[in-house]
Chimera marker file (.cmm) of the C-alpha trace (Angstrom):
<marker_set name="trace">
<marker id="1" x="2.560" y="149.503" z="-6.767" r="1" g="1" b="0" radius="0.5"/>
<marker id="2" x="-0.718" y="149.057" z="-8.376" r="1" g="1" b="0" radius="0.5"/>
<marker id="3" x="-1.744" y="145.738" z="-9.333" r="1" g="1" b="0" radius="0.5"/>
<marker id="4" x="-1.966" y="145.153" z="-13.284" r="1" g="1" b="0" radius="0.5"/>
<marker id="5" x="-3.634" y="142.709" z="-15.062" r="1" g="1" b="0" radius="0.5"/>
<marker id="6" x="-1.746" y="140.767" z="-17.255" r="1" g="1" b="0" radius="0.5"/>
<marker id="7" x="-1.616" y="138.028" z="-20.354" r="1" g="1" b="0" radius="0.5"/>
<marker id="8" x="-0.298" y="135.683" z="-17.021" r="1" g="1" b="0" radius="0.5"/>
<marker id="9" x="-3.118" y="136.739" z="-14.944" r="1" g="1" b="0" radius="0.5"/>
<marker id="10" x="-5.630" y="136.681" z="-16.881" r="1" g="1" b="0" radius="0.5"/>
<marker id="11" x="-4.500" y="132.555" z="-17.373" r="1" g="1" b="0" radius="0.5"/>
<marker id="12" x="-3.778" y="131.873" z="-14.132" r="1" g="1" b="0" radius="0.5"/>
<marker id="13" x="-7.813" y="133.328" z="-13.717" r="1" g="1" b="0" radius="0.5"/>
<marker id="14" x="-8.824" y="130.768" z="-15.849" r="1" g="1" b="0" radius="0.5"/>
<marker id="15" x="-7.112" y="127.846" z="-14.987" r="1" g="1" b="0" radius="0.5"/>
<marker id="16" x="-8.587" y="128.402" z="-10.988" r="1" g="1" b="0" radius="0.5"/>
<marker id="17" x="-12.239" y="128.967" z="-12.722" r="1" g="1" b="0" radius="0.5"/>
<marker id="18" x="-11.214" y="125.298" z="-14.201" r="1" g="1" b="0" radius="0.5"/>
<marker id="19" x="-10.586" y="123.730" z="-11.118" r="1" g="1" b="0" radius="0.5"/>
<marker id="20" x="-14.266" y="122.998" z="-9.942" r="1" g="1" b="0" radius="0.5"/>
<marker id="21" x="-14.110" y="120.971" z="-13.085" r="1" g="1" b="0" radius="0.5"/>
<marker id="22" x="-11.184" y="119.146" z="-13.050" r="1" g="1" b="0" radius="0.5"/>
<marker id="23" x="-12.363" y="118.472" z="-9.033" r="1" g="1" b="0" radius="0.5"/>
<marker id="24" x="-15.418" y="116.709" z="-10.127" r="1" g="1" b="0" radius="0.5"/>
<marker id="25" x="-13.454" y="114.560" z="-13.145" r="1" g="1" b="0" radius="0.5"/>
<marker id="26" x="-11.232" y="113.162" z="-10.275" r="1" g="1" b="0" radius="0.5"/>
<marker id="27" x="-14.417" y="112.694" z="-7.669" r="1" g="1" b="0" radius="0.5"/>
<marker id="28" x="-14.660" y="109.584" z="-10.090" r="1" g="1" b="0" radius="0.5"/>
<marker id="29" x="-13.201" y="106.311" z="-9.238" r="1" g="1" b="0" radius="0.5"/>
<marker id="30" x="-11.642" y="105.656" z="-12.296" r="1" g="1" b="0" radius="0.5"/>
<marker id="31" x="-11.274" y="107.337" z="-15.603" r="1" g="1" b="0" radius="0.5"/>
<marker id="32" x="-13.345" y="105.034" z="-17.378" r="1" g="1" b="0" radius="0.5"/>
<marker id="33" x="-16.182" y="107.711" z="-17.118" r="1" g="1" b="0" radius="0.5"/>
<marker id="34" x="-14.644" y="110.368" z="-18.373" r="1" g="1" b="0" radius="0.5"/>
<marker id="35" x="-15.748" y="111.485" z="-22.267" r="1" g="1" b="0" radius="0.5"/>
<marker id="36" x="-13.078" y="112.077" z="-24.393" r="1" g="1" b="0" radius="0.5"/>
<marker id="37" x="-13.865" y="115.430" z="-24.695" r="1" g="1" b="0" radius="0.5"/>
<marker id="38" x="-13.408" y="115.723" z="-20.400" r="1" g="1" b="0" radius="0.5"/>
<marker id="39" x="-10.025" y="113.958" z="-20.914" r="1" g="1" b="0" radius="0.5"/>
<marker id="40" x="-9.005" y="116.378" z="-23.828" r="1" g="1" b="0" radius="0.5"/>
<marker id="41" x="-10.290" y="119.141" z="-21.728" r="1" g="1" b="0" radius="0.5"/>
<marker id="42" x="-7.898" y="117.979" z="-18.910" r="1" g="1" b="0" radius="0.5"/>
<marker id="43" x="-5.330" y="117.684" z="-21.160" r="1" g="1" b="0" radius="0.5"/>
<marker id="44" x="-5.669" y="121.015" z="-22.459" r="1" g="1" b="0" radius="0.5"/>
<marker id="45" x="-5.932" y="123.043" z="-18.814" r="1" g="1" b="0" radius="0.5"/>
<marker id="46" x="-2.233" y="120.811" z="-18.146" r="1" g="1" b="0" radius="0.5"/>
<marker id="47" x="-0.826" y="122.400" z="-21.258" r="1" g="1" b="0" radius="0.5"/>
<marker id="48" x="-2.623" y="125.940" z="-20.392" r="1" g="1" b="0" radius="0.5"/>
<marker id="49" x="-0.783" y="125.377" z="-16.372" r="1" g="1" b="0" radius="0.5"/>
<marker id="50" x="2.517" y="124.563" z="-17.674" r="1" g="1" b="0" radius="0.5"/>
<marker id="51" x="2.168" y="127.436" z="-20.258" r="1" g="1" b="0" radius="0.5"/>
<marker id="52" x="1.060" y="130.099" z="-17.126" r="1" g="1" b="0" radius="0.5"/>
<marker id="53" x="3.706" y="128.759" z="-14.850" r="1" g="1" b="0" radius="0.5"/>
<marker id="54" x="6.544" y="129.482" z="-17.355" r="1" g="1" b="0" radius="0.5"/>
<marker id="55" x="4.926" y="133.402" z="-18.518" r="1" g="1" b="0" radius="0.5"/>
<marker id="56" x="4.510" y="133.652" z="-14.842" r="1" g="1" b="0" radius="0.5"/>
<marker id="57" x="8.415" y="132.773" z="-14.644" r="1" g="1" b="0" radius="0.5"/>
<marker id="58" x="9.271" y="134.879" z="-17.625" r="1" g="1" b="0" radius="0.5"/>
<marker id="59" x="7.690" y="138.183" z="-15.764" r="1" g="1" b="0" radius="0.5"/>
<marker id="60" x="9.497" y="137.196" z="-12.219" r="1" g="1" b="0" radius="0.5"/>
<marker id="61" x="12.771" y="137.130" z="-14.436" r="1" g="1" b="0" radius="0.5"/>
<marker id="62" x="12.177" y="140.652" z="-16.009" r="1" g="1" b="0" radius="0.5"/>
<marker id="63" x="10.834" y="142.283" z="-12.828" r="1" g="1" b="0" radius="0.5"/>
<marker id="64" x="14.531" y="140.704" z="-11.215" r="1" g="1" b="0" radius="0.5"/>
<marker id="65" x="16.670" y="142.389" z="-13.572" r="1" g="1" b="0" radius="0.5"/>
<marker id="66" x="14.805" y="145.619" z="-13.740" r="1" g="1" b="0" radius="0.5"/>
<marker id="67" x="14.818" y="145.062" z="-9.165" r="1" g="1" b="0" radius="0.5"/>
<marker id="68" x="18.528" y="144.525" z="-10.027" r="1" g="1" b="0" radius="0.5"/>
<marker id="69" x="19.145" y="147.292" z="-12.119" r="1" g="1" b="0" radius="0.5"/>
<marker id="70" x="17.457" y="149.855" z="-10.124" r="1" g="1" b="0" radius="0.5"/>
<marker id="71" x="19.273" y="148.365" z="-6.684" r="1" g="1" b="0" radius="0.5"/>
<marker id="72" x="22.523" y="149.204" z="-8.644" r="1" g="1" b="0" radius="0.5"/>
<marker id="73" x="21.627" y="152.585" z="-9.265" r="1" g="1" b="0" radius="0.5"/>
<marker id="74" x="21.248" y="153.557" z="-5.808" r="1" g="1" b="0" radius="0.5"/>
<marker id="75" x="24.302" y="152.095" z="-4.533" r="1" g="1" b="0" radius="0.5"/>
<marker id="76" x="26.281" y="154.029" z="-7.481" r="1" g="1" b="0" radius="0.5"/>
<marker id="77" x="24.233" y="157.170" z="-6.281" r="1" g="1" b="0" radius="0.5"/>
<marker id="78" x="24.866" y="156.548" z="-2.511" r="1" g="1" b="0" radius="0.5"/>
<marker id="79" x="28.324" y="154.598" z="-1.811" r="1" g="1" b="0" radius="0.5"/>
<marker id="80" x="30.583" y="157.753" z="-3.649" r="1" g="1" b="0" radius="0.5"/>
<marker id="81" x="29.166" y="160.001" z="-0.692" r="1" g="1" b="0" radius="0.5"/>
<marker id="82" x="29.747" y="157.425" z="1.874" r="1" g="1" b="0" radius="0.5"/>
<marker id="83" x="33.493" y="156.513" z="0.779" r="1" g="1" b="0" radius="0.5"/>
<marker id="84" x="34.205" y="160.182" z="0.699" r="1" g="1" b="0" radius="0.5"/>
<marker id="85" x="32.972" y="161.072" z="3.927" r="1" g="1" b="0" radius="0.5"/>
<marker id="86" x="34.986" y="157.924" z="4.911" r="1" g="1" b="0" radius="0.5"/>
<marker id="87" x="38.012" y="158.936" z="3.870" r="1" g="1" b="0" radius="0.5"/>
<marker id="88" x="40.021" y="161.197" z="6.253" r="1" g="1" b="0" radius="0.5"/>
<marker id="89" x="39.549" y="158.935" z="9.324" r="1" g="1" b="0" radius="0.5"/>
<marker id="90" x="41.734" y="161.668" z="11.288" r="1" g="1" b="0" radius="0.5"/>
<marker id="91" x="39.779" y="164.859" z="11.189" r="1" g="1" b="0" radius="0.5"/>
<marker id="92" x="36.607" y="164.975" z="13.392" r="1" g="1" b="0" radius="0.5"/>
<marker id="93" x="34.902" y="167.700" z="10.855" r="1" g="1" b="0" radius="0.5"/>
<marker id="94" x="34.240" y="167.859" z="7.114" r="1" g="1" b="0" radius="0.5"/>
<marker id="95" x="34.464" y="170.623" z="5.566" r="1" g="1" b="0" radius="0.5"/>
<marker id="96" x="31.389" y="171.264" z="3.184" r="1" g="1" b="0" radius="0.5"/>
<marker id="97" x="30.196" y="174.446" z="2.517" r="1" g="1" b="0" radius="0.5"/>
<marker id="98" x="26.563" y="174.969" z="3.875" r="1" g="1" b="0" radius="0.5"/>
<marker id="99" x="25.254" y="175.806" z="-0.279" r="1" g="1" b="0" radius="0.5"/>
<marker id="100" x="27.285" y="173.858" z="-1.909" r="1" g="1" b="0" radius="0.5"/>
<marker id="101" x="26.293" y="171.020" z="0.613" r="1" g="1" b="0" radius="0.5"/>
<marker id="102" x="22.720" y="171.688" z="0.368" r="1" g="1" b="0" radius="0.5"/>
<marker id="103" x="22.802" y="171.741" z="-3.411" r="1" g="1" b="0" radius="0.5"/>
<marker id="104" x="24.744" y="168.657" z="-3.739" r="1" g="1" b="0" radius="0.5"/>
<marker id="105" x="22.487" y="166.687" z="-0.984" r="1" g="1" b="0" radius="0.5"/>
<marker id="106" x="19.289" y="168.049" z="-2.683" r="1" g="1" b="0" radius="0.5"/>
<marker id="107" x="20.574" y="166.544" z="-5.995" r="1" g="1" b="0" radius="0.5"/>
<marker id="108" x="21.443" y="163.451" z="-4.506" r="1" g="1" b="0" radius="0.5"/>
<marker id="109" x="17.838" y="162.976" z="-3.064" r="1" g="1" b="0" radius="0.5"/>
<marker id="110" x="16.088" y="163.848" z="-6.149" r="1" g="1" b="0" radius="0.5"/>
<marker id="111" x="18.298" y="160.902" z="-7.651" r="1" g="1" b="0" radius="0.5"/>
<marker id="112" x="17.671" y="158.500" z="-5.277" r="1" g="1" b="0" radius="0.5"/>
<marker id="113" x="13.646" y="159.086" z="-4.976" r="1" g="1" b="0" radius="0.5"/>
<marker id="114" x="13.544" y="159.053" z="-8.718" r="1" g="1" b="0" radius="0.5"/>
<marker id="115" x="14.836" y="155.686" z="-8.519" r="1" g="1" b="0" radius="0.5"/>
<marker id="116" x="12.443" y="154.700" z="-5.665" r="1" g="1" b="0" radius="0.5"/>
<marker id="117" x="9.927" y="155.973" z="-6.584" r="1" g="1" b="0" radius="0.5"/>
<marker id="118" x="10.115" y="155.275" z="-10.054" r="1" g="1" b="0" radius="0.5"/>
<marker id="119" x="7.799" y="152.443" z="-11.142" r="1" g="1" b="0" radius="0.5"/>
<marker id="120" x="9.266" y="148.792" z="-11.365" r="1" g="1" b="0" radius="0.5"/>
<link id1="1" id2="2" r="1" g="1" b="0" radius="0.2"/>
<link id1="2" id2="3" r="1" g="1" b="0" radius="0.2"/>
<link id1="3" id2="4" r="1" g="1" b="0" radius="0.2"/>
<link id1="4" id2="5" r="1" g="1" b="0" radius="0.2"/>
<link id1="5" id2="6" r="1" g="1" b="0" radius="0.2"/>
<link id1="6" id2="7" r="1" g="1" b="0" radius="0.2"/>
<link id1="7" id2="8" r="1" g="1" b="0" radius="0.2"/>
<link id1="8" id2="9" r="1" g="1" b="0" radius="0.2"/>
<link id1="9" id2="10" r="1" g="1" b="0" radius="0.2"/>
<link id1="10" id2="11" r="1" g="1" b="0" radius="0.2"/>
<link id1="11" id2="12" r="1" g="1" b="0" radius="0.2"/>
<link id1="12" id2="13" r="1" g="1" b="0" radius="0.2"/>
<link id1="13" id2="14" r="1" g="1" b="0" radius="0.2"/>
<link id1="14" id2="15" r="1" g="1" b="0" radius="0.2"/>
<link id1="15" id2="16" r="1" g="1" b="0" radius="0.2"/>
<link id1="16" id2="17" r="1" g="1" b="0" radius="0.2"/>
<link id1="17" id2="18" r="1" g="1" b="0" radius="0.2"/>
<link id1="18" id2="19" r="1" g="1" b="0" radius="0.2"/>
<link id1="19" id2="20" r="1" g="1" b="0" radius="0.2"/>
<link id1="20" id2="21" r="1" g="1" b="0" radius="0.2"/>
<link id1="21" id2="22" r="1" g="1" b="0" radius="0.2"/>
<link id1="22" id2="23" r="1" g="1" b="0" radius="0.2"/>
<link id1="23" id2="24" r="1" g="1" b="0" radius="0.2"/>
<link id1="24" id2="25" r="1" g="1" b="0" radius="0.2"/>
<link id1="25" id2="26" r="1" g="1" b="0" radius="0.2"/>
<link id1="26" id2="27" r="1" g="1" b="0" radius="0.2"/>
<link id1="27" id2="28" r="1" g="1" b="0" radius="0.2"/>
<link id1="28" id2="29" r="1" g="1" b="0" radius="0.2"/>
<link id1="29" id2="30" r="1" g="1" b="0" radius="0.2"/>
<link id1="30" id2="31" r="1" g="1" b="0" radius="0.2"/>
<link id1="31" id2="32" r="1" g="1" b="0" radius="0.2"/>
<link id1="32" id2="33" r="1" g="1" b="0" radius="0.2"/>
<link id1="33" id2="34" r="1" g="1" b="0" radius="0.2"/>
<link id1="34" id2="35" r="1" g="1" b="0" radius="0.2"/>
<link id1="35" id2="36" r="1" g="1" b="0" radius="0.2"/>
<link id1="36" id2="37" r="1" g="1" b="0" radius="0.2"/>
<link id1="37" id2="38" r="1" g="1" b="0" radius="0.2"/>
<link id1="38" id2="39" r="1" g="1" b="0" radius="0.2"/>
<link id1="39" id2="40" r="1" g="1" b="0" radius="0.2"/>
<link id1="40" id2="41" r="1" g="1" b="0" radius="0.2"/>
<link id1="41" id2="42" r="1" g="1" b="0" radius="0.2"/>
<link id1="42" id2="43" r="1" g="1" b="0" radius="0.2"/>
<link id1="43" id2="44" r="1" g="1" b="0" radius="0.2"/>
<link id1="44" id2="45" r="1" g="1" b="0" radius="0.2"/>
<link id1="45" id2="46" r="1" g="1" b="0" radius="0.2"/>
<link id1="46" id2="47" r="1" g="1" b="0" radius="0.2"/>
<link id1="47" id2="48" r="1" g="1" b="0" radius="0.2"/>
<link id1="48" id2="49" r="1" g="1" b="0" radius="0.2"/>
<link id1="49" id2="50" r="1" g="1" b="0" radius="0.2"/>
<link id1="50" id2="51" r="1" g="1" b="0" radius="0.2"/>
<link id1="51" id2="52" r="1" g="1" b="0" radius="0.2"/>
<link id1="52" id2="53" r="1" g="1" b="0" radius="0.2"/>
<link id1="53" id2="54" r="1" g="1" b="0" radius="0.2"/>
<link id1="54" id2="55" r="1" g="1" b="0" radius="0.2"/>
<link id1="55" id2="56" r="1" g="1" b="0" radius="0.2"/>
<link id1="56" id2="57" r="1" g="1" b="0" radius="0.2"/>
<link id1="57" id2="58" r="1" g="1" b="0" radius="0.2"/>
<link id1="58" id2="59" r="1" g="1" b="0" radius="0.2"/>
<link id1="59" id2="60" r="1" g="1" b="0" radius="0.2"/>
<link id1="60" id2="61" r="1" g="1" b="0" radius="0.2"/>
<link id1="61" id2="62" r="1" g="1" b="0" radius="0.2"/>
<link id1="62" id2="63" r="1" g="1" b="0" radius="0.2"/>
<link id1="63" id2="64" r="1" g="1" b="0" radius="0.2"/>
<link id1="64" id2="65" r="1" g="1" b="0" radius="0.2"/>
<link id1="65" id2="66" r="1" g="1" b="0" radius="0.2"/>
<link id1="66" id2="67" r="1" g="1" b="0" radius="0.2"/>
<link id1="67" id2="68" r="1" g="1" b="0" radius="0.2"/>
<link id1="68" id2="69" r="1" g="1" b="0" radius="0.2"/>
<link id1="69" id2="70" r="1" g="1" b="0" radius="0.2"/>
<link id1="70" id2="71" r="1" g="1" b="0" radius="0.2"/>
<link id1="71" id2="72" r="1" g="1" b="0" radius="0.2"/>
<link id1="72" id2="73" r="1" g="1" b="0" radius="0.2"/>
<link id1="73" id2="74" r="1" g="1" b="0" radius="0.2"/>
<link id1="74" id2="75" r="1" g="1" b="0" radius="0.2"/>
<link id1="75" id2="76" r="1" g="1" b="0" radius="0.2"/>
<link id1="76" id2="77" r="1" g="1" b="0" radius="0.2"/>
<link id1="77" id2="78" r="1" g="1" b="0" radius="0.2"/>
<link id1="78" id2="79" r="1" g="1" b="0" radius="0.2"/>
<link id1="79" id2="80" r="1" g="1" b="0" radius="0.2"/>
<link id1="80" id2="81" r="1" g="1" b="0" radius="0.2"/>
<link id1="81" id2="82" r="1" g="1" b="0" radius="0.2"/>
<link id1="82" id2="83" r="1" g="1" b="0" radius="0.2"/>
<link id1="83" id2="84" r="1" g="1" b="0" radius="0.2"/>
<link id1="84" id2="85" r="1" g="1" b="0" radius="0.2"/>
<link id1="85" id2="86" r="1" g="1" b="0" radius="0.2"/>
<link id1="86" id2="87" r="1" g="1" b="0" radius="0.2"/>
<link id1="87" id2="88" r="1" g="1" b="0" radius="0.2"/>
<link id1="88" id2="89" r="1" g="1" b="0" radius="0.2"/>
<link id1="89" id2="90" r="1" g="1" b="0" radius="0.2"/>
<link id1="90" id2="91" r="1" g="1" b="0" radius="0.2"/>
<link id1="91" id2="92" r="1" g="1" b="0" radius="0.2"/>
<link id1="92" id2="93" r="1" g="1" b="0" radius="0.2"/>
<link id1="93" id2="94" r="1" g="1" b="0" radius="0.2"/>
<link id1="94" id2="95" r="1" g="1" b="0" radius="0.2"/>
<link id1="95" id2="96" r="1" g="1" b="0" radius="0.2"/>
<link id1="96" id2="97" r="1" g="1" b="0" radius="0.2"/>
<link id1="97" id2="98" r="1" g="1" b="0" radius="0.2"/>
<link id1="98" id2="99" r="1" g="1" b="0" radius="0.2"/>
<link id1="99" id2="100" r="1" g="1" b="0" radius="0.2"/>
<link id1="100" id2="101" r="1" g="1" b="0" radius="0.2"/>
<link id1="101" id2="102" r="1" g="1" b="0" radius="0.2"/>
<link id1="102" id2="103" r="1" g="1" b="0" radius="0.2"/>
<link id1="103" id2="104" r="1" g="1" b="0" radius="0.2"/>
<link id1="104" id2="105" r="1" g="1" b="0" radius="0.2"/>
<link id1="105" id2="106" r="1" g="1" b="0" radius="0.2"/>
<link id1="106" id2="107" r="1" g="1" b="0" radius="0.2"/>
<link id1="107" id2="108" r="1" g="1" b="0" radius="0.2"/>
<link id1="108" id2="109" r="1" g="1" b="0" radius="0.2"/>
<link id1="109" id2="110" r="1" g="1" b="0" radius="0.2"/>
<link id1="110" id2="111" r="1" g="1" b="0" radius="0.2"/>
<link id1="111" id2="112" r="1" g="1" b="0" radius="0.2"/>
<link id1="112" id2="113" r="1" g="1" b="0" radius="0.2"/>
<link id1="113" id2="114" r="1" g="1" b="0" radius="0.2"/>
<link id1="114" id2="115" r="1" g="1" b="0" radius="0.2"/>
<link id1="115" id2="116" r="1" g="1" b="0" radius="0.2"/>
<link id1="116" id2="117" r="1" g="1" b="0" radius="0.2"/>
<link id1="117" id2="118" r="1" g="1" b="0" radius="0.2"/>
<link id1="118" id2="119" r="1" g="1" b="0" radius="0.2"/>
<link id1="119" id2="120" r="1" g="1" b="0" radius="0.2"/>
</marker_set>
């Protein structure tokens, strides 16, 4: 899956960019050296973090359900078949007629590699 640049990416870019900075602020022995526009600068990337960390949170939680979703798909496409070949534990052969099998597995495939292959 190709990598896309988000809103959350293009933060989390920013905030490491700031990091050099914040480095150098600490690299102090105490705070007393700071400006007030380096502490409100700190301030500010803490806010921008906390902001990143929960859009980065909100995108894991959407690209869950949609992982969810799709998982459920394929098990509704694939457990039918596997019950039903499951079912008559007694006969050693199944009876499936050669084109109406290969029809019915060919539609089964396309199914499931749409929903592979699908983007998430």
């Amino acid at each position: 899956m190709p990598f896309r640049t988000t809103a959350t990416s293009d933060q989390m870019n920013k905030v490491i960019r700031m990091l050099p900075q914040i480095e150098r602020l600490f690299e102090a022995e105490d705070g007393s050296t700071w400006s007030n526009e380096e502490v409100t600068n700190v301030g500010d990337l803490i806010l921008e973090m906390n902001s990143t960390c929960e859009g980065a949170n909100q995108v894991k939680a959407q690209y869950d359900e949609l992982l969810k979703a799709k998982l459920l798909e394929i098990e509704r496409a694939v457990v039918p078949l596997l019950l039903n070949l499951k079912k008559n534990k007694g006969k050693d052969y199944i009876h499936w007629p050669g084109k109406q099998r290969e029809a019915q597995c060919d539609l089964q495939i396309q199914k499931v590699l749409g929903m592979t292959r699908s983007g998430l």
